[in-house]
Residue frames as qw, qx, qy, qz and C-alpha x, y, z in Angstrom:
[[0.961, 0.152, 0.204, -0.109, 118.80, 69.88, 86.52],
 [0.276, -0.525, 0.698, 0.400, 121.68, 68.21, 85.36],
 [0.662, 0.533, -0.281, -0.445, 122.23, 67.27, 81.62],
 [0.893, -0.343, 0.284, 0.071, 123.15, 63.73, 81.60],
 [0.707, 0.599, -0.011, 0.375, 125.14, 64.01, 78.16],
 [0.170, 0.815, -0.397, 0.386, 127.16, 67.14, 79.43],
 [0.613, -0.664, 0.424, -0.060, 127.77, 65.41, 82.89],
 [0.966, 0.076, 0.139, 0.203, 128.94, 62.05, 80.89],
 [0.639, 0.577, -0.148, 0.486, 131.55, 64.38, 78.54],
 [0.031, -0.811, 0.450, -0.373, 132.92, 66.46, 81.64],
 [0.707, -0.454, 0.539, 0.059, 133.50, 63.07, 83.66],
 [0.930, 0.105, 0.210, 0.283, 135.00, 61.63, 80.93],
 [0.392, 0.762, -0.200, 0.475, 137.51, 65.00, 80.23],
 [0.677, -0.648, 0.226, -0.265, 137.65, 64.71, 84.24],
 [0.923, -0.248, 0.284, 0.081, 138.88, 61.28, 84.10],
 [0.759, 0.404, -0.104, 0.500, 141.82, 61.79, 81.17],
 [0.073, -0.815, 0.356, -0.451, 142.96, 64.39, 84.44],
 [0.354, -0.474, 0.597, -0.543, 142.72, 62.58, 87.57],
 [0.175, 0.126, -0.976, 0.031, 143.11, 58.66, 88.82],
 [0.778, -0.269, 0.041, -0.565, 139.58, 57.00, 89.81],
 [0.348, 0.368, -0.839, 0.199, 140.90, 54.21, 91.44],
 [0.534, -0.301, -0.774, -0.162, 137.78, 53.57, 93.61],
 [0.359, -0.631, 0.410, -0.552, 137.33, 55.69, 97.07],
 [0.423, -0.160, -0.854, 0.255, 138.02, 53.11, 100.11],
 [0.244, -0.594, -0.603, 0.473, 135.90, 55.86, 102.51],
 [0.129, 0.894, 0.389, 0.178, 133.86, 58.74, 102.46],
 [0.371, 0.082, -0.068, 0.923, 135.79, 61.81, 102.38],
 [0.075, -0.932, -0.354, -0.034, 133.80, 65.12, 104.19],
 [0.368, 0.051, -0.186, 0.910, 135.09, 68.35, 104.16],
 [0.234, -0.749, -0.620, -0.004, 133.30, 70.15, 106.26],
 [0.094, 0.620, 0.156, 0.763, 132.64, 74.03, 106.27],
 [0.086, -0.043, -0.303, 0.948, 131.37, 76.80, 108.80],
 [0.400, 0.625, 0.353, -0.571, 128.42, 78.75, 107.39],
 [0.645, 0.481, 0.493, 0.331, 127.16, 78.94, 104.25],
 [0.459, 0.246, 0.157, 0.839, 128.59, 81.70, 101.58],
 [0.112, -0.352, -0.284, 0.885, 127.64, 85.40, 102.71],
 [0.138, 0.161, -0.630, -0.748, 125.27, 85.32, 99.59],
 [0.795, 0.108, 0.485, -0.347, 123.45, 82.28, 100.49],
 [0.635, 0.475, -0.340, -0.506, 124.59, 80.90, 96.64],
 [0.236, -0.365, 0.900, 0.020, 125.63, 77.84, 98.03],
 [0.311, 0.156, -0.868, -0.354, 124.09, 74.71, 95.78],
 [0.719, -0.260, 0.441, -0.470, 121.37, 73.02, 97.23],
 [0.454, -0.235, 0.854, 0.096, 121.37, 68.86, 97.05],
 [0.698, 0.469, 0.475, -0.260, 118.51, 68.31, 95.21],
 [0.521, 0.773, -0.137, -0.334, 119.97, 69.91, 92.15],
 [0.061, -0.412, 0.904, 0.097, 122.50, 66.65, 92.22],
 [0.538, -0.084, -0.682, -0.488, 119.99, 64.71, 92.40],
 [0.538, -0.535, 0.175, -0.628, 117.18, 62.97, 95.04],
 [0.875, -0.439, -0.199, 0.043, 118.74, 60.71, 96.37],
 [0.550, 0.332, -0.411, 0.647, 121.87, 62.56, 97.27],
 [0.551, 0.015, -0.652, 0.521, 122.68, 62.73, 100.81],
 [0.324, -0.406, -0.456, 0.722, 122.50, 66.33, 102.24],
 [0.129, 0.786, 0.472, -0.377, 120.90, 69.26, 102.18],
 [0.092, 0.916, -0.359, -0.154, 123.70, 72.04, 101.24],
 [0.852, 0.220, -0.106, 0.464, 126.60, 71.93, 99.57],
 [0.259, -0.851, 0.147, 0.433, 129.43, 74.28, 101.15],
 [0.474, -0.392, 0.481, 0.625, 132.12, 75.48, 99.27],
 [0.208, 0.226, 0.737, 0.602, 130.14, 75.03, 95.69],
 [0.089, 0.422, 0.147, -0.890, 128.06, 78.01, 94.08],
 [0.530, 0.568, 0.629, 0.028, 125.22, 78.65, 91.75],
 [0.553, 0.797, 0.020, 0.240, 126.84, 81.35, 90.46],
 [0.701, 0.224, -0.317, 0.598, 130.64, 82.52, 90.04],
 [0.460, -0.821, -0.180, 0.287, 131.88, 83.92, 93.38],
 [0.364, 0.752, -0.093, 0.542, 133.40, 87.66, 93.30],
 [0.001, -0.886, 0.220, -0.408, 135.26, 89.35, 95.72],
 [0.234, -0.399, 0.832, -0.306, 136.89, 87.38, 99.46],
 [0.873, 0.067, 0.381, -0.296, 134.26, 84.65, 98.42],
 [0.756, 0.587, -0.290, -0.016, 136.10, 84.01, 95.17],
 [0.125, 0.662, -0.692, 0.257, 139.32, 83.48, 97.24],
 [0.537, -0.290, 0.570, -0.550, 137.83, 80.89, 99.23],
 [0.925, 0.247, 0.196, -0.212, 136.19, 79.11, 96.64],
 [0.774, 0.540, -0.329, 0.026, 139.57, 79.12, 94.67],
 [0.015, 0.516, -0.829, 0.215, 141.90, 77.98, 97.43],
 [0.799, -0.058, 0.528, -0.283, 139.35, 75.20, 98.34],
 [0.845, 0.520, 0.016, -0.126, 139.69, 74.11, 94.51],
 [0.247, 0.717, -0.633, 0.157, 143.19, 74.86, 94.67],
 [0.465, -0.413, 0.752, -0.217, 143.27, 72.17, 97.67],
 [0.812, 0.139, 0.565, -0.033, 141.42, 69.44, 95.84],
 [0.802, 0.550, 0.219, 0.075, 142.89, 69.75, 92.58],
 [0.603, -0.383, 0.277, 0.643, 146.15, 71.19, 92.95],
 [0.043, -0.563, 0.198, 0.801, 147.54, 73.04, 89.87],
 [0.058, 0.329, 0.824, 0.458, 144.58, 71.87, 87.34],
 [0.094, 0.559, 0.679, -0.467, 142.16, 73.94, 88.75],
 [0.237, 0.539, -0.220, -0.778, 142.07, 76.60, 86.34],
 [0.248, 0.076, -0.817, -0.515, 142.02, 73.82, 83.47],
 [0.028, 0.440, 0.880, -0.175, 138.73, 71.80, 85.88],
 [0.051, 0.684, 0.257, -0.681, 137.12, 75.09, 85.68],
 [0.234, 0.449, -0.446, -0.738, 137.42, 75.61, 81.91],
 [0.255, 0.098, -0.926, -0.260, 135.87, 72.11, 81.45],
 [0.241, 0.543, 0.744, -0.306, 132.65, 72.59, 83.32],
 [0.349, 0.660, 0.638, 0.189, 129.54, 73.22, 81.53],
 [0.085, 0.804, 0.087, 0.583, 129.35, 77.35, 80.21],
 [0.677, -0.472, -0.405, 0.392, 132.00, 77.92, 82.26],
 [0.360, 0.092, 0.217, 0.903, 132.01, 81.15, 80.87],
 [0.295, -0.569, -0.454, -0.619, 128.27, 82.26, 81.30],
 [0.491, -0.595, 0.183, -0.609, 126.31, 84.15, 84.46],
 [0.932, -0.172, 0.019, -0.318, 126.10, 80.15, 85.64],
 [0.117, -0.719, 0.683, 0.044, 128.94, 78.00, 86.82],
 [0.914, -0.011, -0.294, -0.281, 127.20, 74.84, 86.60],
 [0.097, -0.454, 0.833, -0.302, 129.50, 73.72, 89.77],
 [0.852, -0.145, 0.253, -0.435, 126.74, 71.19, 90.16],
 [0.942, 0.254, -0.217, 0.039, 128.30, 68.70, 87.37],
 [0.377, 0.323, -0.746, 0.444, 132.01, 68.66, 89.47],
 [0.269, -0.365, 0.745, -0.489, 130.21, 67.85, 93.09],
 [0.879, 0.049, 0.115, -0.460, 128.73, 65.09, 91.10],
 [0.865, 0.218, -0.416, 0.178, 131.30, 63.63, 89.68],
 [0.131, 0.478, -0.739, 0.457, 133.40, 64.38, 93.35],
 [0.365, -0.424, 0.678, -0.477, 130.78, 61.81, 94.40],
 [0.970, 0.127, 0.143, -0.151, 130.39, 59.37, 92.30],
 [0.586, 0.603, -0.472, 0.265, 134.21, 59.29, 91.18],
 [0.205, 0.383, -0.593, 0.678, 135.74, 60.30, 94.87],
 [0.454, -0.610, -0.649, 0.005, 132.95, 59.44, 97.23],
 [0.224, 0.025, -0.207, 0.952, 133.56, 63.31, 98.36],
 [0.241, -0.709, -0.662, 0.039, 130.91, 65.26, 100.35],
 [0.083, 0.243, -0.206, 0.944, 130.67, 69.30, 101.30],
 [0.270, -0.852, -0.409, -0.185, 128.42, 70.59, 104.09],
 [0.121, 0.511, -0.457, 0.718, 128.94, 73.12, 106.69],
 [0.278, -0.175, -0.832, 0.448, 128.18, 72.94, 110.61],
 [0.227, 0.469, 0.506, -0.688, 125.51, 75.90, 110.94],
 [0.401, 0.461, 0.744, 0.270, 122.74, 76.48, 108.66],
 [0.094, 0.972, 0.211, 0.045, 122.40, 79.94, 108.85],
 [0.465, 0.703, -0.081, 0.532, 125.19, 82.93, 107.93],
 [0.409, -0.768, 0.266, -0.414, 125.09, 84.24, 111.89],
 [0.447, 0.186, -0.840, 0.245, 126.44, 80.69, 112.73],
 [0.362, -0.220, 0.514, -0.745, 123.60, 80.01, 115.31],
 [0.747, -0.271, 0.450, -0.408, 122.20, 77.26, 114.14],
 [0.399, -0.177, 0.877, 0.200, 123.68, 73.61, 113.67],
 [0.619, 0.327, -0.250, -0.669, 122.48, 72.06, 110.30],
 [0.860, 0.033, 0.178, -0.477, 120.99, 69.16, 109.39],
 [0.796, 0.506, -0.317, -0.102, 123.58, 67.91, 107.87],
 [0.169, 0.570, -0.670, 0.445, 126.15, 68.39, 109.94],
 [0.500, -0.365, 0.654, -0.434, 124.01, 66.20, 112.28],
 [0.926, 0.278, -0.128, -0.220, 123.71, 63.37, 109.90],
 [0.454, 0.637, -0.578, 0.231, 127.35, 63.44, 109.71],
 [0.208, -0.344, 0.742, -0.536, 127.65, 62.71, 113.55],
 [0.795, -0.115, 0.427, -0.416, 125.37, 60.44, 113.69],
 [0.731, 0.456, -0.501, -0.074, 126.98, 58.23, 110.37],
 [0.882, -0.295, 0.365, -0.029, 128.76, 54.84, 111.48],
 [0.795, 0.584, -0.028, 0.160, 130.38, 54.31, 108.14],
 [0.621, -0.403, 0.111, 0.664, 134.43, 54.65, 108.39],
 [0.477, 0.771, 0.307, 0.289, 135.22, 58.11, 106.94],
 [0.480, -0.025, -0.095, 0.872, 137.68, 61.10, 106.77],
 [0.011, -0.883, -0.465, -0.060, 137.12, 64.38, 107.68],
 [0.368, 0.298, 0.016, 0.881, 138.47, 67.81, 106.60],
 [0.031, -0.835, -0.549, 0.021, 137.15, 70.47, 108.91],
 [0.595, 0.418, 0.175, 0.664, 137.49, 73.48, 108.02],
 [0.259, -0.597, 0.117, -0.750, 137.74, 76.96, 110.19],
 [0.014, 0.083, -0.772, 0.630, 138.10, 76.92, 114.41],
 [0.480, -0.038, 0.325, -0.814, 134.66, 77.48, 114.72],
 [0.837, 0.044, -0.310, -0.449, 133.54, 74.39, 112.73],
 [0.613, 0.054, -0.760, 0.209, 135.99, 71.71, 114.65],
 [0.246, -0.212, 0.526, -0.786, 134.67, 73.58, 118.02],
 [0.796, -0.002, 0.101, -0.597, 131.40, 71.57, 117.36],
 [0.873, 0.161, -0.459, -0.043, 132.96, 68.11, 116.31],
 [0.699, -0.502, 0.483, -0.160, 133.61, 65.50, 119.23],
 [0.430, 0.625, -0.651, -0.029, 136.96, 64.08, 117.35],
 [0.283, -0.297, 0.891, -0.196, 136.79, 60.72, 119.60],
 [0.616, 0.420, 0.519, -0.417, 133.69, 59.98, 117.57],
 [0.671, 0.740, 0.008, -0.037, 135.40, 60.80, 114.39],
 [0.352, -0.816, 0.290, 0.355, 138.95, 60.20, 114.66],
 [0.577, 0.201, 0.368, 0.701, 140.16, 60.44, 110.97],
 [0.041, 0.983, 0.173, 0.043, 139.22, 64.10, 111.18],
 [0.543, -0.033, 0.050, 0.837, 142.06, 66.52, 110.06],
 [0.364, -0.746, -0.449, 0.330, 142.33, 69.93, 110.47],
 [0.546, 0.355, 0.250, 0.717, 142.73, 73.24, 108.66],
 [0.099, -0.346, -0.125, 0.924, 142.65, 76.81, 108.93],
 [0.439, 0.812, 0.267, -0.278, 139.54, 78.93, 107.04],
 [0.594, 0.126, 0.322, 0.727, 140.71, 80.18, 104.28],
 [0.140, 0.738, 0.164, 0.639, 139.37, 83.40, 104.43],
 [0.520, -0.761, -0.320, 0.218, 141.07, 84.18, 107.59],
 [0.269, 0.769, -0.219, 0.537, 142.74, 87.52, 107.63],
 [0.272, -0.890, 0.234, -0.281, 144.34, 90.02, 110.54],
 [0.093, -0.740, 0.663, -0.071, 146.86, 88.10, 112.85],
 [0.734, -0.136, 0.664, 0.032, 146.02, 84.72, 111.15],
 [0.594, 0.767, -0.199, -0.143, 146.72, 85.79, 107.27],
 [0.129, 0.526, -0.824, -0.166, 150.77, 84.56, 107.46],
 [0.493, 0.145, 0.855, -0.074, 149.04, 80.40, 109.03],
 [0.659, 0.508, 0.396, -0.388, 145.89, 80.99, 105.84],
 [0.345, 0.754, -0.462, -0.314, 148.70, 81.54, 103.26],
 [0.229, -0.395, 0.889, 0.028, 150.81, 78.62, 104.57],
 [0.558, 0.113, 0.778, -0.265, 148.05, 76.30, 104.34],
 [0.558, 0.709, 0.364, -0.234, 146.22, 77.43, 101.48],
 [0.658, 0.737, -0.139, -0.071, 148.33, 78.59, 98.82],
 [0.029, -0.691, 0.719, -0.063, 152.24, 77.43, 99.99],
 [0.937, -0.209, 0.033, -0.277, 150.56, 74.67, 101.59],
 [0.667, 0.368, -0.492, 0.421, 153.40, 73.61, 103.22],
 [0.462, -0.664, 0.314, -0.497, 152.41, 74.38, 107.13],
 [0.298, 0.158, -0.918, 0.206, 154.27, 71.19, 108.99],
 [0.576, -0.573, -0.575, -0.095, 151.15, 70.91, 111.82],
 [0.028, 0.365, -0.633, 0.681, 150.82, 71.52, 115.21],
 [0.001, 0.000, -0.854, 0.520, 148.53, 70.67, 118.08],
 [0.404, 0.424, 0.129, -0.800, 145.73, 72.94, 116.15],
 [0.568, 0.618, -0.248, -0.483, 146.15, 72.29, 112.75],
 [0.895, 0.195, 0.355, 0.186, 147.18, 68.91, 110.40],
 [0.379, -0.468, 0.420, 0.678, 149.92, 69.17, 108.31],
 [0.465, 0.653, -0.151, -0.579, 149.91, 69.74, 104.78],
 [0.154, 0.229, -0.938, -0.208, 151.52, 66.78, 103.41],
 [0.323, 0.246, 0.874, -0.266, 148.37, 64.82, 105.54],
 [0.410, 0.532, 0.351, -0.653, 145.72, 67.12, 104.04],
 [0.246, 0.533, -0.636, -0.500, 147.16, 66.62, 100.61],
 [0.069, -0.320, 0.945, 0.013, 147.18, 62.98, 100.81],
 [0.168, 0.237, 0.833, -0.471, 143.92, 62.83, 101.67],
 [0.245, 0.648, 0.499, -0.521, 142.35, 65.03, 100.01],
 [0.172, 0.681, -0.454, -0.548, 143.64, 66.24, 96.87],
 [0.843, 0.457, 0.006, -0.282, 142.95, 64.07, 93.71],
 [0.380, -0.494, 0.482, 0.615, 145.83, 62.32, 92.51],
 [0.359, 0.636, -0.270, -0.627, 146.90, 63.06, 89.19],
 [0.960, 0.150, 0.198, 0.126, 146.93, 60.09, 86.34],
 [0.388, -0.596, 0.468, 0.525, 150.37, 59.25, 85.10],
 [0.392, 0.791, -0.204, -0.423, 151.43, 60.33, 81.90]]
C-alpha cells in the first residue's frame, strides 16, 4: 500500500528537482524479462486502476549484485546525475524495503511514464500481458525498448516513435556499446541502436531551472 501523506511529501521534494510541465504522450520503456529474483513490483501495489501487470526495472527490495547495475543505469538514464539524491528521498530509503513503488507513481502521474517487459517469465518464453496491451494501444506514444531480444518482438511500423537501446547488463563483446550508452551515454546511433542525445531527450526528466 502506498501512504498517501509520504507519496504527497516525496512528489512534492520530486517536484523542487524536476520540471512537470504536463506529458504530451505516453512514454514506455520497455524491458526483456523480469529481474532474475522475480522482485519486480507488481501493479496493484500502485494502485487498481493502474494499467499493467508488472513493473520492469522497479524492485520490492534493493537490488545487489549485476541487478543493482541495471537498476542504477536505468535510473541513471531517467534522472541523470540526481539519482543518488531521488533515491535518498524515497520513503526508508535506507531499510530492507525500497519503497520504489512511490517514484513509479509519481513517473505516472507527473511523466505519464510506464515500465513492462516483453516475456513474463525469466526463460523469456512467454510474451506478457502487458506487452500485448501495449501493441494493441492506439494512443500516440514513445517507446524505449530495451535489449535485442525485446525489439525482436515489436513490429516498429505499428509503433514508430520507438527508440532503441542496448541492455544494460550486456557484457562479453558488447560491454565497450553497454558503457557508451549507459554510463558515457554518448553512443551517436546506428542502424541498431538510437542515439543518445534522442534517448535523452525523450526520456530523461528535465531538470527545473535554478
Amino acid at each position: 500500500m502506498i501512504d498517501e501523506l509520504e507519496y504527497s511529501l516525496f512528489c512534492k521534494k520530486m517536484n523542487k528537482i524536476f520540471e512537470v510541465d504536463g506529458p504530451k504522450e505516453m512514454r514506455i520503456v520497455i524491458g526483456e524479462a523480469p529481474f532474475p529474483d522475480s522482485e519486480n513490483l507488481d501493479g496493484k501495489c500502485i494502485g487498481s486502476d493502474y494499467p499493467f501487470k508488472k513493473i520492469a526495472f522497479f524492485r520490492d527490495k534493493p537490488a545487489k549484485g549485476t541487478t543493482k547495475r541495471t537498476v542504477s543505469r536505468i535510473w541513471y538514464l531517467l534522472f541523470g546525475k540526481k539519482s543518488e539524491q531521488v533515491r535518498k528521498i524515497l520513503p526508508n530509503s535506507e531499510e530492507k524495503y525500497s519503497e520504489e513503488k512511490y517514484l513509479v507513481k509519481y513517473l505516472e502521474e507527473y511523466h505519464y511514464f510506464y515500465f513492462i517487459n516483453v516475456f513474463s517469465d525469466k526463460e523469456k518464453t512467454e510474451i506478457s500481458h502487458d506487452f500485448c496491451t501495449v501493441c494493441k494501444m492506439q494512443e500516440e506514444m514513445k517507446l524505449l525498448i530495451v535489449g535485442e531480444k525485446a525489439a525482436n518482438k515489436l513490429q516498429t511500423k505499428d509503433k514508430p516513435n520507438s527508440y532503441f537501446i542496448i541492455h544494460p547488463a550486456a557484457r562479453g563483446k558488447h560491454i565497450a556499446t553497454t558503457k557508451c550508452q549507459w554510463e558515457d551515454m554518448n553512443f551517436v546511433g546506428n542502424k541498431k541502436y538510437s542515439s543518445s542525445a534522442e534517448i535523452i531527450s525523450e526520456f530523461r526528466l528535465k531538470l527545473k531551472n535554478k
